[in-house]
N, C-alpha and C positions, 0 to 999 in steps of 0.2 A: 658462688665463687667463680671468676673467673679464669678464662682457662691461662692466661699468664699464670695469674697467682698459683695454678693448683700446678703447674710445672714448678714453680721454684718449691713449694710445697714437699713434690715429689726429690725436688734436687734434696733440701734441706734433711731429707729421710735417707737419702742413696748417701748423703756423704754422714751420715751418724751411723748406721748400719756398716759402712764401711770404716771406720775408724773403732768401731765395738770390736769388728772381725780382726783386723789386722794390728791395733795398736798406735802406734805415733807413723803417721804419714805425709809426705811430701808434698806439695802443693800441685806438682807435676803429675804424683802418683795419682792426687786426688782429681783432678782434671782425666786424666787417662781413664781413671774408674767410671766419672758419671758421666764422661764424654761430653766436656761443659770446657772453655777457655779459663785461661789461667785466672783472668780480670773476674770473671764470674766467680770461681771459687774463691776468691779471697774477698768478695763483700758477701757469699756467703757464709764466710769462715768469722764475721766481722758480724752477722747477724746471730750465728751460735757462741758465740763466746760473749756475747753480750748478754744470752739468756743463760749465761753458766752450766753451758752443755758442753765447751771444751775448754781448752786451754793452748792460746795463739803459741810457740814455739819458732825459734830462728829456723825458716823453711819450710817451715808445716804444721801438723797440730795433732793435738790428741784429746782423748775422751778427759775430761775437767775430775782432777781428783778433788774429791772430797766435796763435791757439788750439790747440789740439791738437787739435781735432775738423775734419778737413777739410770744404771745402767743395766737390761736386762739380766733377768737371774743366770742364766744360758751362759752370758757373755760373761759377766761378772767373776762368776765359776773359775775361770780361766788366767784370769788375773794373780800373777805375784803368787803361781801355783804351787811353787820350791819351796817357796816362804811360807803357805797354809800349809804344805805338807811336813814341815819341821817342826813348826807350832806344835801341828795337833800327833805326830809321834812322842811329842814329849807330854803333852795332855794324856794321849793313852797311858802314859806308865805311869799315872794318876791315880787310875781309875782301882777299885777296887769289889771283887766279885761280891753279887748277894745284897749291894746295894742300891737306892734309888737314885736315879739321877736326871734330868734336866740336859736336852740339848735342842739350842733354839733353832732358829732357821737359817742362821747364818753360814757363805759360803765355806769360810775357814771351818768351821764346827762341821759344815759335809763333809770334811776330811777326815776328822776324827772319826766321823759314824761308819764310814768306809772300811779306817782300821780296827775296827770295832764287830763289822761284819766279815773282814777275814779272819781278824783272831778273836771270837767269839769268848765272851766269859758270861756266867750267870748274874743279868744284869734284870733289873726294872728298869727302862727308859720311857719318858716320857719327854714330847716336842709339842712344836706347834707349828712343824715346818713339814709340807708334804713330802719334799723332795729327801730329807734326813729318813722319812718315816717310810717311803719305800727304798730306802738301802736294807731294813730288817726283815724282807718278805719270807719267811720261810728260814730263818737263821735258827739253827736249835738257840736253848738256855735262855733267849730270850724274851722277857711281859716287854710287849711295846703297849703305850697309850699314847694316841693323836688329841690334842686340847680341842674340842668344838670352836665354834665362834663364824668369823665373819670372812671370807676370803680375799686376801692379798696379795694378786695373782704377780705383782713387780716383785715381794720375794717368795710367793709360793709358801704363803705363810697363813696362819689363821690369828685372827687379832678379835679384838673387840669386845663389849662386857661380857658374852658367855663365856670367853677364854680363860677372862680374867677371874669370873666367878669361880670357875671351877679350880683355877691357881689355890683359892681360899680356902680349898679342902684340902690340899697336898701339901707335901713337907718332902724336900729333897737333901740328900746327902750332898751331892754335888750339883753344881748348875755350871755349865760352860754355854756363854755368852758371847756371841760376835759384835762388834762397832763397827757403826760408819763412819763415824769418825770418833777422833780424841784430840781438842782443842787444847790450847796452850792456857786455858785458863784448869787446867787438870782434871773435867770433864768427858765422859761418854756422852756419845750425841749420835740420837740416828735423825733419818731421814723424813720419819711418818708417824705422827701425833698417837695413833694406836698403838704401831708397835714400839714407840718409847713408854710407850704408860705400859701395856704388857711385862717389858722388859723390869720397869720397875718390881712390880709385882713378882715377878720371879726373883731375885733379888732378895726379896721381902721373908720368900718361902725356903729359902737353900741357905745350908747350914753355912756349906764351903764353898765359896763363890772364884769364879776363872773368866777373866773376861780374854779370850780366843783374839788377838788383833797384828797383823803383820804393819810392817814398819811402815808404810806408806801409809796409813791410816793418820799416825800422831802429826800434829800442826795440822791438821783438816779443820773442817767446818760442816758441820749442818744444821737441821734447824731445832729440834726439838730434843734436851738436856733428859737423860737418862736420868745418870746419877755422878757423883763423886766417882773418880777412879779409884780413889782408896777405900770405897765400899767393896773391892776383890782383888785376888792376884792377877796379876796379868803374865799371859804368857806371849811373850812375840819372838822375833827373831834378829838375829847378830847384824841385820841389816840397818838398823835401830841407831841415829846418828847419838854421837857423842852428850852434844846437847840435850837431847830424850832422855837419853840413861840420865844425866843428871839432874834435870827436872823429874824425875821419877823417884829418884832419890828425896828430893825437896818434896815432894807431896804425900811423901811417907807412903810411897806403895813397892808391895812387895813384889818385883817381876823375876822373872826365870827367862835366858835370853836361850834361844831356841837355835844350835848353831848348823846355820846353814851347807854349811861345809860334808855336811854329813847327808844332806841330799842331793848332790853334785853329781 
């Protein structure tokens, strides 16, 4: 590589890192950041958006919703935070003690497990998500089990046929379920061939299914089809355009709108 290349290289990382951190940024700000002219960041704003890592904006630009380029789990976390934590307050009064349950790796479902570690009840939980499974380290009332399998360090997840095998021996009460996206063809879709087939499987195994999804998820895209959305409830938030609630209606799914107002 040469060392041109490996500079823009480097630009092309300083200015993804930097739109992860901060969110929707200015062309200016973005220059000021990697210490690069304006002409520069905008043909390389013109190279990332071409690989659907963002999305060009009047003035600036931001991380690409519903992209097939993940966005680290870290960063990700942080996103549309008001809206996971509405969701998953109204997930917890779901839940019900002395039962088994299913919570995958997704960042919204970290929230739920959150309130679930400060208000503890006598739960079975089992995940496949490491980050969900150390929020339980030391919580009375609770059996935690981590799924084996193969490590998927972009969600901090474990996938692949041991995961899945071992799915085939369990039966859950409840399974709450995150998306990367929810396409307009009435669809769950994540990002990564393992864990959509994972996710199926879970699905498969849980009586009472919740798929965990804030409003910026629906009209997205990714690549690899879960399932029907109206294989579970869905729970998202008031944020959730007009249009959404009405195609939700039209696909015959049952959602519970999660109102925001009430984490303000």
């Amino acid at each position: 590589m040469s060392q041109a290349v490996g500079v823009k290289v480097d630009r092309l990382d300083a200015i993804r890192s930097h739109l992860y951190a901060n969110g929707f940024s200015t062309i200016q700000a973005l220059a000021d950041a990697i210490g690069a002219s304006l002409a520069t960041v905008r043909r390389d704003l013109q190279i990332l958006e071409q690989e659907g890592a963002i999305d060009r904006v009047h003035g600036g630009a931001r991380i690409a919703e519903g992209s097939s380029v993940e966005v680290a789990f870290q960063e990700r976390e942080k996103r549309h935070l008001s809206a996971k934590r509405a969701i998953a307050t109204t997930a917890y009064d779901l839940l019900h003690p002395r039962t088994a349950i299913f919570l995958d790796a997704g960042t919204t479902v970290l929230q739920l497990a959150r309130l679930v570690r400060i208000n503890p009840m006598p739960l079975r939980i089992f995940t496949n998500g490491l980050t969900v499974a150390q929020e339980f380290l030391n919580i009375p009332n609770l059996e935690v089990v981590l799924l084996g399998g193969q490590l998927r360090s972009e969600n901090a997840s474990l996938v692949g046929p041991q995961a899945e095998a071992m799915l085939e021996t369990l039966w859950f009460d409840q399974l709450f379920l995150g998306a990367s996206a929810i396409s307009s063809d009435g669809a769950i879709y994540s990002v990564d061939s393992a864990e959509a087939s994972l996710n199926r499987r879970m699905l498969a195994r849980s009586a009472n299914r919740f798929v965990l999804a804030d409003s910026s998820k629906f009209g997205t895209t990714a690549t690899y089809k879960v399932a029907p959305l109206d294989t579970a409830k869905v729970i998202t938030d008031s944020g959730l355009s007009r249009h959404w609630r009405e195609e939700l209606v039209n696909f015959g799914v049952n959602a519970t709108i999660a109102d925001l107002r009430a984490k303000e």
